[in-house]
Each structure stands twice: as structure tokens, then as C-alpha cells.
N, CA, C and O atoms as a Maestro MAE file, in Angstrom:
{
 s_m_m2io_version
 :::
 2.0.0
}

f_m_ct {
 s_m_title
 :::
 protein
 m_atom[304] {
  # First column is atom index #
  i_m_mmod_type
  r_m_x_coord
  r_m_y_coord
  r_m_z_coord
  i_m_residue_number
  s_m_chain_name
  s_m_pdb_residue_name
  s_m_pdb_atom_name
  i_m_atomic_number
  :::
  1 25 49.127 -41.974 190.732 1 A "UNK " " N  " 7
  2 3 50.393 -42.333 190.144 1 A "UNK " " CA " 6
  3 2 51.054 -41.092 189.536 1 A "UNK " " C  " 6
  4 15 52.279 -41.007 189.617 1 A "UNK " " O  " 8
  5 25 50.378 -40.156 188.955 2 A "UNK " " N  " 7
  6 3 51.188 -38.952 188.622 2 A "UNK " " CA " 6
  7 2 51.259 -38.211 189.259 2 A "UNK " " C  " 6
  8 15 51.735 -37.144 188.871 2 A "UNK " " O  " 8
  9 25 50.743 -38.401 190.834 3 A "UNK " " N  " 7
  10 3 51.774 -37.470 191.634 3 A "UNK " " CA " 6
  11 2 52.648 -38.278 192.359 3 A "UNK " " C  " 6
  12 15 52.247 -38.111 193.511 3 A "UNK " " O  " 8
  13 25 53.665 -39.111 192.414 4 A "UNK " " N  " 7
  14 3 54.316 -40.141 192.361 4 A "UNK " " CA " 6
  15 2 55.040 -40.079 191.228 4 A "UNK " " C  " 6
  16 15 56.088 -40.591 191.621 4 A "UNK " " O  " 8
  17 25 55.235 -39.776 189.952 5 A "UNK " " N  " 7
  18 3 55.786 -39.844 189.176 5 A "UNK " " CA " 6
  19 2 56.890 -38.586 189.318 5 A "UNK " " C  " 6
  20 15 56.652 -37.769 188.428 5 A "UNK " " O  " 8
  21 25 57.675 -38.298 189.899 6 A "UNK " " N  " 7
  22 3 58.671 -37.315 189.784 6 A "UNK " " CA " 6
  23 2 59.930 -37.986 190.827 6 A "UNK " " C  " 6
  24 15 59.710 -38.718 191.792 6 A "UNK " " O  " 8
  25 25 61.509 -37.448 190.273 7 A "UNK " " N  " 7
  26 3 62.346 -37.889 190.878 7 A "UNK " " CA " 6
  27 2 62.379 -37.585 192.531 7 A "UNK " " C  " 6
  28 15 63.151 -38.289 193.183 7 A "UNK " " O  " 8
  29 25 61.730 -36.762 193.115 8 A "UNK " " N  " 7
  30 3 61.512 -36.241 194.213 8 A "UNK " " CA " 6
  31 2 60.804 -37.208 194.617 8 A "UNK " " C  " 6
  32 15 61.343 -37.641 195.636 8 A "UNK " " O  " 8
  33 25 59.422 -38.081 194.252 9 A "UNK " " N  " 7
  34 3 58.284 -38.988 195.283 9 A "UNK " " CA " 6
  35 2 59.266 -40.218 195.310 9 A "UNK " " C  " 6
  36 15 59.268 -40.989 196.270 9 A "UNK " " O  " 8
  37 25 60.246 -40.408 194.038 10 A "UNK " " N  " 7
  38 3 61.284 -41.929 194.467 10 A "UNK " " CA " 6
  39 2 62.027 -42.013 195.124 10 A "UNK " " C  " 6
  40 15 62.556 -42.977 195.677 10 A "UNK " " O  " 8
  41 25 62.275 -40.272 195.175 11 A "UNK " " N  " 7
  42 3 63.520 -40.278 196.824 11 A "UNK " " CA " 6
  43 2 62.898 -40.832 197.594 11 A "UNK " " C  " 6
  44 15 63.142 -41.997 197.912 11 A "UNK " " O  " 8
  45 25 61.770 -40.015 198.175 12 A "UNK " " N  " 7
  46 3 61.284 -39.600 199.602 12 A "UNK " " CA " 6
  47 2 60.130 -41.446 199.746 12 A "UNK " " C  " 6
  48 15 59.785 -41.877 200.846 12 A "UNK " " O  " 8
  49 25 59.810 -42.102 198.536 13 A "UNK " " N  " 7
  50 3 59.342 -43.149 198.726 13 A "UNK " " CA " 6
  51 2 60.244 -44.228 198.886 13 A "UNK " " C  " 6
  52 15 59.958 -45.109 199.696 13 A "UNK " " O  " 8
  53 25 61.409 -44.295 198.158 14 A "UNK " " N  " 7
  54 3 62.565 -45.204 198.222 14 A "UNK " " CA " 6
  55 2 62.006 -45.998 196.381 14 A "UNK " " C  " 6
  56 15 60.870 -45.857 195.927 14 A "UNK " " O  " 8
  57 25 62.936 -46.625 195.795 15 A "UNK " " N  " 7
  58 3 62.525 -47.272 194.697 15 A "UNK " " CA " 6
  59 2 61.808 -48.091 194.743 15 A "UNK " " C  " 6
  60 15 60.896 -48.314 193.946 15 A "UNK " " O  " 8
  61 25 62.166 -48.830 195.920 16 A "UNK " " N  " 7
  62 3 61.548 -50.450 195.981 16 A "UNK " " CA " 6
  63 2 59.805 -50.080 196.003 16 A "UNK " " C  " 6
  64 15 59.073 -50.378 195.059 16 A "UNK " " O  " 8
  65 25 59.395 -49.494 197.058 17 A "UNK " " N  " 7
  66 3 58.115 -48.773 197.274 17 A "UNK " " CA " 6
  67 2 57.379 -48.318 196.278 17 A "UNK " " C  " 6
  68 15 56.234 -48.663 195.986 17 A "UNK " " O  " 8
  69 25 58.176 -47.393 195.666 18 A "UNK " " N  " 7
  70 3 57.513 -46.756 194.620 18 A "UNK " " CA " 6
  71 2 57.218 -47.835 193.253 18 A "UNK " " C  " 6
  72 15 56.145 -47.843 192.650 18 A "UNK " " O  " 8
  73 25 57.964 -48.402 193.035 19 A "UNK " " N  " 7
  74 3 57.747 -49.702 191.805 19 A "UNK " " CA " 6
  75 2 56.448 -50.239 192.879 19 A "UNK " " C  " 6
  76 15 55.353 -49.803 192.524 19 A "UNK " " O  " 8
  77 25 56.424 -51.021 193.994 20 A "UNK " " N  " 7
  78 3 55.391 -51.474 194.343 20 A "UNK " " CA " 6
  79 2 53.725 -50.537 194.084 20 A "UNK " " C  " 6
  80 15 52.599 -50.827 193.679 20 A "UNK " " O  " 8
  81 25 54.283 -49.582 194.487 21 A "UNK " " N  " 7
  82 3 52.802 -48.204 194.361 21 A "UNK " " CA " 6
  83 2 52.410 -48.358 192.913 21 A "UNK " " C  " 6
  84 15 51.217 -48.520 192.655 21 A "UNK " " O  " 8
  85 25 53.452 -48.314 191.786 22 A "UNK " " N  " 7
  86 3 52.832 -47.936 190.684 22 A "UNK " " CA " 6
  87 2 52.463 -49.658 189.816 22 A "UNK " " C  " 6
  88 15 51.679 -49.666 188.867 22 A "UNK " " O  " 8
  89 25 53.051 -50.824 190.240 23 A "UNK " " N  " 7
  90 3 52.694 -51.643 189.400 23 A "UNK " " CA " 6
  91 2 51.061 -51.918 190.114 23 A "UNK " " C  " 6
  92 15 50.144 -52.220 189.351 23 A "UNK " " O  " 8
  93 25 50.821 -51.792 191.542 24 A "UNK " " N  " 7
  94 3 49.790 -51.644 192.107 24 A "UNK " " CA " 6
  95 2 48.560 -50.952 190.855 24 A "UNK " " C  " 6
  96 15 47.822 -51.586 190.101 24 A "UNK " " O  " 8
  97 25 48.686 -49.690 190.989 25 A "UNK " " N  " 7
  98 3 48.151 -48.474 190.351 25 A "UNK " " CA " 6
  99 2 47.951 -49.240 189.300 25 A "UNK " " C  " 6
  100 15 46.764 -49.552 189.204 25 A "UNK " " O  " 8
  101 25 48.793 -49.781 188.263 26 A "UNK " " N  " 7
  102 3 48.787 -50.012 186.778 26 A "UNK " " CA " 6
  103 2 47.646 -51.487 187.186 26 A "UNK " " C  " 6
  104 15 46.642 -51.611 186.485 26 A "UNK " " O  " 8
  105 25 47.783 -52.031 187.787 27 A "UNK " " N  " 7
  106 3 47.013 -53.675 187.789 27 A "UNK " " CA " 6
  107 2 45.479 -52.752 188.154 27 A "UNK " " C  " 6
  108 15 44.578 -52.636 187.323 27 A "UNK " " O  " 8
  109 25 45.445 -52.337 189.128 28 A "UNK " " N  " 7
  110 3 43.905 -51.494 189.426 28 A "UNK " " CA " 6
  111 2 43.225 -51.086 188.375 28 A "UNK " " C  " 6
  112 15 42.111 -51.461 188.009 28 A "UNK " " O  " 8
  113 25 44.298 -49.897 187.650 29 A "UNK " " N  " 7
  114 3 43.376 -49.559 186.440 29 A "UNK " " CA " 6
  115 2 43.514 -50.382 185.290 29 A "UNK " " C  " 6
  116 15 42.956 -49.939 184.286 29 A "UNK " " O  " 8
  117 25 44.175 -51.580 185.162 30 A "UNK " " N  " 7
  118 3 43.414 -52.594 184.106 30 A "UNK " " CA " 6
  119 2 42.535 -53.347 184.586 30 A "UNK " " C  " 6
  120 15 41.771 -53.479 183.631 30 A "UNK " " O  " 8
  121 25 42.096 -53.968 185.470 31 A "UNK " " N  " 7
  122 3 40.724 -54.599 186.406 31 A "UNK " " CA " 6
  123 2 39.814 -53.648 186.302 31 A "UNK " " C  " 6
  124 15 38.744 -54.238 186.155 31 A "UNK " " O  " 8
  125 25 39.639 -52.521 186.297 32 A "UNK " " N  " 7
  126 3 38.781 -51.179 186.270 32 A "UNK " " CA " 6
  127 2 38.404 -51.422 184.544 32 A "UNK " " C  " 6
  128 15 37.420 -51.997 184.076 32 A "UNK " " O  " 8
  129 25 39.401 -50.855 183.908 33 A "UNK " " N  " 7
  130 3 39.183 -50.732 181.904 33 A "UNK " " CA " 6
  131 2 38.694 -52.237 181.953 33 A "UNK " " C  " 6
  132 15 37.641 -52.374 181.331 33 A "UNK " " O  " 8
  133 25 39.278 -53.661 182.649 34 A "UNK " " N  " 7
  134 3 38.632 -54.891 182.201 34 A "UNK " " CA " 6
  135 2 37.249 -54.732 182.645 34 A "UNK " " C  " 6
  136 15 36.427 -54.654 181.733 34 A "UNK " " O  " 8
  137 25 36.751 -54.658 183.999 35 A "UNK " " N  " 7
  138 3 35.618 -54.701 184.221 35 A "UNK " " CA " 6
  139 2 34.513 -53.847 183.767 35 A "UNK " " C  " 6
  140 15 33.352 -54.244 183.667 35 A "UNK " " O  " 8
  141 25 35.034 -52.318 183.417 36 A "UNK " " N  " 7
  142 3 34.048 -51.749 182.322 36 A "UNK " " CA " 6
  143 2 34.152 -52.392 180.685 36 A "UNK " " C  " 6
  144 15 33.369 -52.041 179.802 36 A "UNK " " O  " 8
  145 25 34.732 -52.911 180.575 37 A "UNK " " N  " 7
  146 3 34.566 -53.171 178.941 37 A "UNK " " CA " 6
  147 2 34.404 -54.794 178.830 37 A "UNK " " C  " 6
  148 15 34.077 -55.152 177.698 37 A "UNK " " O  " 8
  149 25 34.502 -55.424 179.400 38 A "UNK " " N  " 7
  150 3 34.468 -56.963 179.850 38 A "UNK " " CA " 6
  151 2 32.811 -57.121 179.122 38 A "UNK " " C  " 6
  152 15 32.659 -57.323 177.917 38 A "UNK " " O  " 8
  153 25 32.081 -57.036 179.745 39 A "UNK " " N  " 7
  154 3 30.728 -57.469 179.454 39 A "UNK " " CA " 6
  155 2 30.198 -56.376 177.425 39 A "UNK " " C  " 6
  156 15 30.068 -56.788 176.272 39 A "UNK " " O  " 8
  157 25 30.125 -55.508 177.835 40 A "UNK " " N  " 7
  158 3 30.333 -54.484 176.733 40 A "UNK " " CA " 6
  159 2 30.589 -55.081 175.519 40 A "UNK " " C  " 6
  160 15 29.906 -55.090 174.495 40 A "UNK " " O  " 8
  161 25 32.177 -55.819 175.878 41 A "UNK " " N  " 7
  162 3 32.983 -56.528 174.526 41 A "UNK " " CA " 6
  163 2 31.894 -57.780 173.948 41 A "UNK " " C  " 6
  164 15 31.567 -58.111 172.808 41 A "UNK " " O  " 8
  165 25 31.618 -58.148 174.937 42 A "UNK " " N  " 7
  166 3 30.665 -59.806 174.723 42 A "UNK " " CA " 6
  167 2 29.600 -59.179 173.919 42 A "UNK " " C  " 6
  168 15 29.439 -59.724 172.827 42 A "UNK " " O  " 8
  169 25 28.671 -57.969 174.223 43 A "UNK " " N  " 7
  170 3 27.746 -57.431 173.940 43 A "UNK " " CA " 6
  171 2 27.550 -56.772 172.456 43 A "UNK " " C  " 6
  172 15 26.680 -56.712 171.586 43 A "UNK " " O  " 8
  173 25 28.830 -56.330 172.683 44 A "UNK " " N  " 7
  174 3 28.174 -55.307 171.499 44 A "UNK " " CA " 6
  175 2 29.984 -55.048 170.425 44 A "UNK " " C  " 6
  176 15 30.889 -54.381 170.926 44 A "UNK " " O  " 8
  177 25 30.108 -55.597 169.258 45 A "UNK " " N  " 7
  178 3 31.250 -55.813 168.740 45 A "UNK " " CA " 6
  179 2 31.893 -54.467 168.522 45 A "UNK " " C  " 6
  180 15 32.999 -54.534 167.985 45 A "UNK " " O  " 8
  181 25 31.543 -53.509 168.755 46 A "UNK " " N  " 7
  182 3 32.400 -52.347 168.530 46 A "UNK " " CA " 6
  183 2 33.987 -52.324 169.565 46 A "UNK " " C  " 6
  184 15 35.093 -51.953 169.172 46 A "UNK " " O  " 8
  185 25 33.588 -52.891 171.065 47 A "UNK " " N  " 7
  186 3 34.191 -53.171 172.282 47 A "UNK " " CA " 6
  187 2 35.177 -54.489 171.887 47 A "UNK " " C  " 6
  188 15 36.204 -54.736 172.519 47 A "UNK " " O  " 8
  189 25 34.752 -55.215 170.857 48 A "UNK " " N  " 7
  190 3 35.304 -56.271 171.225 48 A "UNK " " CA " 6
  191 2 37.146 -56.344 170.727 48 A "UNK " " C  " 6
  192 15 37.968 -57.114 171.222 48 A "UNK " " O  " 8
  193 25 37.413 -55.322 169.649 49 A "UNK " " N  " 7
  194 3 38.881 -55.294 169.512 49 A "UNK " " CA " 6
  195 2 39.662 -54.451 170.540 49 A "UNK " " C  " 6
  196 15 40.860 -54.235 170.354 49 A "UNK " " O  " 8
  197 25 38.967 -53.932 171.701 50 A "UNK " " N  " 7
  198 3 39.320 -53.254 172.726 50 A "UNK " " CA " 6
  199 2 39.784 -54.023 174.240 50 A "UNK " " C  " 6
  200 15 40.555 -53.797 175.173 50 A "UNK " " O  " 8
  201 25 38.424 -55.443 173.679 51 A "UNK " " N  " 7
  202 3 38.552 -55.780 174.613 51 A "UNK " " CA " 6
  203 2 39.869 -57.369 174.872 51 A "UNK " " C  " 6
  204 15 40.307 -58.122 175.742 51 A "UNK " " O  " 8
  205 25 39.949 -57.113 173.655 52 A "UNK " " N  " 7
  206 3 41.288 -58.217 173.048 52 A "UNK " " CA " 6
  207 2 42.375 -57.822 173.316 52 A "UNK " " C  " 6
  208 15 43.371 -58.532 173.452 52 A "UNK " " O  " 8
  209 25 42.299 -56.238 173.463 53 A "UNK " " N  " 7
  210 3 43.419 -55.885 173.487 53 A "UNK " " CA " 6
  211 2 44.196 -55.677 174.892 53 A "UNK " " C  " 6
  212 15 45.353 -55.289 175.052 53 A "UNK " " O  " 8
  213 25 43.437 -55.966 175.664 54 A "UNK " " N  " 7
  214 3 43.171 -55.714 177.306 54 A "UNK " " CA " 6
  215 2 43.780 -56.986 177.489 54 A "UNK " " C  " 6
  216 15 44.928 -57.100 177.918 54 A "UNK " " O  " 8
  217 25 42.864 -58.201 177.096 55 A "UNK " " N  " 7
  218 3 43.202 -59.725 177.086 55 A "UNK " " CA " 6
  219 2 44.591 -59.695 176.770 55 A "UNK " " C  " 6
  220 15 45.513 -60.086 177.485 55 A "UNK " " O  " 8
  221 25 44.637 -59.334 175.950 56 A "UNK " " N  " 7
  222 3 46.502 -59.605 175.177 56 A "UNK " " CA " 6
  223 2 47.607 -59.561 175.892 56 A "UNK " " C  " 6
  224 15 48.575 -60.295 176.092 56 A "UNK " " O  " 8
  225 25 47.078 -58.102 176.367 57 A "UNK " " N  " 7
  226 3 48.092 -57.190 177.443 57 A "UNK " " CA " 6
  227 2 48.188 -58.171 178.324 57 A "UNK " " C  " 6
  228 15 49.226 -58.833 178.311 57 A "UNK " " O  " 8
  229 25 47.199 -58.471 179.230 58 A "UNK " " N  " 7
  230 3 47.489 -59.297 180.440 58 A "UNK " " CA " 6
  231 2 47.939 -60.586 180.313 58 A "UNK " " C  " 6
  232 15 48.417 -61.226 181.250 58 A "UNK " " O  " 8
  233 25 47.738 -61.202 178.625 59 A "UNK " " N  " 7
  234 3 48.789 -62.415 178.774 59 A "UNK " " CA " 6
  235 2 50.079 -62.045 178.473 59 A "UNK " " C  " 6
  236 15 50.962 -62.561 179.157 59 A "UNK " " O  " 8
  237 25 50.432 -61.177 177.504 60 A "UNK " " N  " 7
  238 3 51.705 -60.858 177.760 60 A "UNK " " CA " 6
  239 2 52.492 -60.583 178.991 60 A "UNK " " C  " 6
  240 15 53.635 -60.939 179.278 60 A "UNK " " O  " 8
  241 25 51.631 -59.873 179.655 61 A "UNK " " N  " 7
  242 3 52.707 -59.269 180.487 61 A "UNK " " CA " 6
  243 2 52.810 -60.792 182.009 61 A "UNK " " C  " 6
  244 15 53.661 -60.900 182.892 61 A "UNK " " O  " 8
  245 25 51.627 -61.659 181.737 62 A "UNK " " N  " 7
  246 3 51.911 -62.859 182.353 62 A "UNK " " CA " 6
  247 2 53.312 -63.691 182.009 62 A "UNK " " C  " 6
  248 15 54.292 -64.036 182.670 62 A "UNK " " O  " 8
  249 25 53.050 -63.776 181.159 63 A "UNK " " N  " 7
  250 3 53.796 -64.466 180.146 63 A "UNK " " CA " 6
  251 2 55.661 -64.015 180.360 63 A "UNK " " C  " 6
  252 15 56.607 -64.796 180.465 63 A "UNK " " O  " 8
  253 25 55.669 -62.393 180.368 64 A "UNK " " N  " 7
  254 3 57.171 -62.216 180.853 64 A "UNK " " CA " 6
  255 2 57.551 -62.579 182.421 64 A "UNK " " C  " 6
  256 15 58.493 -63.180 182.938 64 A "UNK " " O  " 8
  257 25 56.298 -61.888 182.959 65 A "UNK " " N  " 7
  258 3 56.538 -62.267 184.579 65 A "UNK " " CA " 6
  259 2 56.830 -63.918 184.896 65 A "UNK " " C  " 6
  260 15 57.760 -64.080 185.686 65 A "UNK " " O  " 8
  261 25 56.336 -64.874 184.520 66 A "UNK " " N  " 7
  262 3 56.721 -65.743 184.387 66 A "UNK " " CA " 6
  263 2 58.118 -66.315 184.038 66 A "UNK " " C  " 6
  264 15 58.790 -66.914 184.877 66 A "UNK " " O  " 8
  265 25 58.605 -66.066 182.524 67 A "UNK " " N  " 7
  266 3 59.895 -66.050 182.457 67 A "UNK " " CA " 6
  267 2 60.785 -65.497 183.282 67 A "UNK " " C  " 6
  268 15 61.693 -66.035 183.914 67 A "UNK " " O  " 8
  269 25 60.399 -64.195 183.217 68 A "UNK " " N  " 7
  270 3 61.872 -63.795 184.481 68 A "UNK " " CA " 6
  271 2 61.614 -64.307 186.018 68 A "UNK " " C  " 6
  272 15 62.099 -63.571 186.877 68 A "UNK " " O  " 8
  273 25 60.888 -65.513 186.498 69 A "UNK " " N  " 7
  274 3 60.408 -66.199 187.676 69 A "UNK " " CA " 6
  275 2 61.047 -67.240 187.674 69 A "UNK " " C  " 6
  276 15 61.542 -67.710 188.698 69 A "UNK " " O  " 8
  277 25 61.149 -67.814 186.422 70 A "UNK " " N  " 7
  278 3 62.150 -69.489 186.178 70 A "UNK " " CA " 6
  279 2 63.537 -69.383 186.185 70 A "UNK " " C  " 6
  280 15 64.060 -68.414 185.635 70 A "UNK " " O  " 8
  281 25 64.163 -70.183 186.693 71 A "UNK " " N  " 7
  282 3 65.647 -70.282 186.880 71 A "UNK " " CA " 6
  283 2 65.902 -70.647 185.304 71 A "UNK " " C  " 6
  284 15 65.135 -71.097 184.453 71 A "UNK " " O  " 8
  285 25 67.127 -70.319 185.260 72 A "UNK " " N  " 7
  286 3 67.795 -70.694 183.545 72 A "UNK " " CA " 6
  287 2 68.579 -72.181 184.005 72 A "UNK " " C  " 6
  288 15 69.425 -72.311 184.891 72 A "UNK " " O  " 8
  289 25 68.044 -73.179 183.161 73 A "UNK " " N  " 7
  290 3 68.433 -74.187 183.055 73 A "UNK " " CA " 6
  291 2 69.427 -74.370 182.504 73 A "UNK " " C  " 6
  292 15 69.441 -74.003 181.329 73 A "UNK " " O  " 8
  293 25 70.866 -75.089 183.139 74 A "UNK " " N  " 7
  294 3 72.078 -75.016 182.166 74 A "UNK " " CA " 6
  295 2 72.488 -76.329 181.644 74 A "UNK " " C  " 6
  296 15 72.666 -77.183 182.513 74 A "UNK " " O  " 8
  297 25 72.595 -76.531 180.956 75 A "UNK " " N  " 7
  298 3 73.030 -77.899 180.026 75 A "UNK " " CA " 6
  299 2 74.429 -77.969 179.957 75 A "UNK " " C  " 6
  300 15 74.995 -77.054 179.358 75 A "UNK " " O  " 8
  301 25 75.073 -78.830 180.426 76 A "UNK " " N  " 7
  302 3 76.663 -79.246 180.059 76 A "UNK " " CA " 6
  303 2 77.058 -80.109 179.807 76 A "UNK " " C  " 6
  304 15 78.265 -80.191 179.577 76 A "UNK " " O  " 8
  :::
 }
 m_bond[303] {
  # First column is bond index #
  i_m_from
  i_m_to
  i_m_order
  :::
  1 1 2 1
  2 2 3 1
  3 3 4 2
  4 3 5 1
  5 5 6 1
  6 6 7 1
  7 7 8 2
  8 7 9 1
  9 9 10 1
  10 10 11 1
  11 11 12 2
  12 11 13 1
  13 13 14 1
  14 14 15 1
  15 15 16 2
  16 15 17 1
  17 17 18 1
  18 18 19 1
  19 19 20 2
  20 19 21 1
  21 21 22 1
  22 22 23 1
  23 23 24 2
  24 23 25 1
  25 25 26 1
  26 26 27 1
  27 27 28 2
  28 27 29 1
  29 29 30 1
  30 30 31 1
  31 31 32 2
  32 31 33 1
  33 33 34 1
  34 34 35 1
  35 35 36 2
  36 35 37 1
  37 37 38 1
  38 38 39 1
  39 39 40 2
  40 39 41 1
  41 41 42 1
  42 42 43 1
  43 43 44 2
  44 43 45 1
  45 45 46 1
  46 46 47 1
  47 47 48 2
  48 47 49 1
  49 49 50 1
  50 50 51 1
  51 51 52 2
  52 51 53 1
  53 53 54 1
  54 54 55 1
  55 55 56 2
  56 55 57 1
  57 57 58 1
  58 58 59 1
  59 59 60 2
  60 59 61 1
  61 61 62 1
  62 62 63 1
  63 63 64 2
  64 63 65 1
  65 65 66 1
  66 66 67 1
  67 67 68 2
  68 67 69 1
  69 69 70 1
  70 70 71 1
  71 71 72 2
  72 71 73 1
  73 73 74 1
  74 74 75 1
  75 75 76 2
  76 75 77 1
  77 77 78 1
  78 78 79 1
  79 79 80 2
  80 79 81 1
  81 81 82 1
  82 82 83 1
  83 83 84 2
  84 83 85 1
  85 85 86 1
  86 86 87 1
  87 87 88 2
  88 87 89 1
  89 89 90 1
  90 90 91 1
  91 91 92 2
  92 91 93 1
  93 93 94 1
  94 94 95 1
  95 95 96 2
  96 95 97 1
  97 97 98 1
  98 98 99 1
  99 99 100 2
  100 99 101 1
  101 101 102 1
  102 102 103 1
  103 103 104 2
  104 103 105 1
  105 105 106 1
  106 106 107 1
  107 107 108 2
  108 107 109 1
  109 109 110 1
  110 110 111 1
  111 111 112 2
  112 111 113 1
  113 113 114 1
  114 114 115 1
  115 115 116 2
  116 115 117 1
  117 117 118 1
  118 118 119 1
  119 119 120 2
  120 119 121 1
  121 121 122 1
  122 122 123 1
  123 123 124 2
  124 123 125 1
  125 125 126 1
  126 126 127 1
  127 127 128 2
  128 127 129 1
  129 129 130 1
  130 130 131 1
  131 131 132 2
  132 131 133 1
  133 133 134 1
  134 134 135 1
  135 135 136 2
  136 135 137 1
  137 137 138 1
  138 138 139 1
  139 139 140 2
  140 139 141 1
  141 141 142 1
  142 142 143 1
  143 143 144 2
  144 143 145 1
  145 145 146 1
  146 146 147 1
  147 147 148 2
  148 147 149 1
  149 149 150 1
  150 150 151 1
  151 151 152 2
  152 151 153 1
  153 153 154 1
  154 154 155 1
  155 155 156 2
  156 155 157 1
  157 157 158 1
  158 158 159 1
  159 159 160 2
  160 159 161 1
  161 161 162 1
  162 162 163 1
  163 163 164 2
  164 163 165 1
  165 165 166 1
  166 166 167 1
  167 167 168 2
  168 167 169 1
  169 169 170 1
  170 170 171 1
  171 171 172 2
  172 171 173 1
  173 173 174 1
  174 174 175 1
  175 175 176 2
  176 175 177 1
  177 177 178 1
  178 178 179 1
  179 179 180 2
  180 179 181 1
  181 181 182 1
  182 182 183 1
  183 183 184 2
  184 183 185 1
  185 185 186 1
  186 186 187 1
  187 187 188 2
  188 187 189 1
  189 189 190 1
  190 190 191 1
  191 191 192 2
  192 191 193 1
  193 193 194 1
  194 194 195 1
  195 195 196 2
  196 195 197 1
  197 197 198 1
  198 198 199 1
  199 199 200 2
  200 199 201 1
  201 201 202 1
  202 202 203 1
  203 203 204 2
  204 203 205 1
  205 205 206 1
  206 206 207 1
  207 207 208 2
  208 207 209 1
  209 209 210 1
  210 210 211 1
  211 211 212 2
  212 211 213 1
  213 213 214 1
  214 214 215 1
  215 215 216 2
  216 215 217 1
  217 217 218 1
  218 218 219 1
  219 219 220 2
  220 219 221 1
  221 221 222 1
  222 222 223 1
  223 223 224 2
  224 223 225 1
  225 225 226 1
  226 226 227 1
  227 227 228 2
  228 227 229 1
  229 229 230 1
  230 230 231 1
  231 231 232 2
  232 231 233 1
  233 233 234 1
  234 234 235 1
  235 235 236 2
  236 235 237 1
  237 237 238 1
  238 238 239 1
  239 239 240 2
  240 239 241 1
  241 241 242 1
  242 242 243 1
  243 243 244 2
  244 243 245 1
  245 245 246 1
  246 246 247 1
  247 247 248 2
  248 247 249 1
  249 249 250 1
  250 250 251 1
  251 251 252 2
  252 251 253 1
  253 253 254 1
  254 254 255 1
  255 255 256 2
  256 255 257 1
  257 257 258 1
  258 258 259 1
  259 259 260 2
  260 259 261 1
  261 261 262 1
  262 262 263 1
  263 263 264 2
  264 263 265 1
  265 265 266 1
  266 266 267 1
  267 267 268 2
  268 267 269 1
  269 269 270 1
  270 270 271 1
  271 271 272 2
  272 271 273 1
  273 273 274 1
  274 274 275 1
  275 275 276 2
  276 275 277 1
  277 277 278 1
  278 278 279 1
  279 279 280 2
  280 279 281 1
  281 281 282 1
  282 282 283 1
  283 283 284 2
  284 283 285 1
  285 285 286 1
  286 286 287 1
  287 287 288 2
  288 287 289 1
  289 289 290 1
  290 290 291 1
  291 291 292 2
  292 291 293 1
  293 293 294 1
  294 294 295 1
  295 295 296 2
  296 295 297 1
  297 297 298 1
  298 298 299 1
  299 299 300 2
  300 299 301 1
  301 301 302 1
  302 302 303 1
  303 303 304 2
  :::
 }
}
């Protein structure tokens, strides 16, 4: 992802692409940080406000993806 990160790889990738490459990248390495610290957190409490914080992240960011997925309901 950071060689991808410059206005030059969004030309030559196009935007659409490149958002696909990096939300890719970003989901990989939280499944990676979840799956090393996942068991760890259960184990041993030093991990475990680390590992909340991992949890959090991924409901949040569920949580918006969702909203911006639903149509806006209009009342009149």
C-alpha cells in the first residue's frame, strides 16, 4: 500500500482500482493484527484492551458501511 500511495500509482491505477487495492490491503492487515492478537487477548489481559480495540474498529466501520448502503427514507 505505500507504494501505491502517491498521486502517480492513482493515475496510472485509475481511482476506482486503487480505493479497491487499498481498502483490500487495510481489511488484510486487520484479519492479520485480529488473528495475531485474537487468542492472546482471551489469554493473557495485557492484549485484551488491544484487542477491543480491533473489535470496535470493525464494528464501527460496519456500522457506517451499512448506513451509507440504506436508502434514506422520506416521510411526507
Amino acid at each position: 500500500m505505500a507504494l501505491t500511495s502517491s498521486d502517480r500509482a492513482v493515475a496510472a491505477l485509475g481511482l476506482d482500482r486503487w480505493r479497491r487495492l487499498h481498502r483490500l490491503g487495510m481489511h488484510y492487515n486487520w484479519f492479520i493484527f485480529f488473528q495475531s492478537f485474537a487468542r492472546r487477548a482471551l489469554t493473557e489481559p495485557l492484549y485484551l484492551p488491544f484487542g477491543l480495540l480491533v473489535v470496535g474498529d470493525a464494528i464501527l466501520r460496519f456500522a457506517a458501511w451499512r448506513k451509507r448502503k440504506r436508502p434514506a427514507i422520506v416521510v411526507s
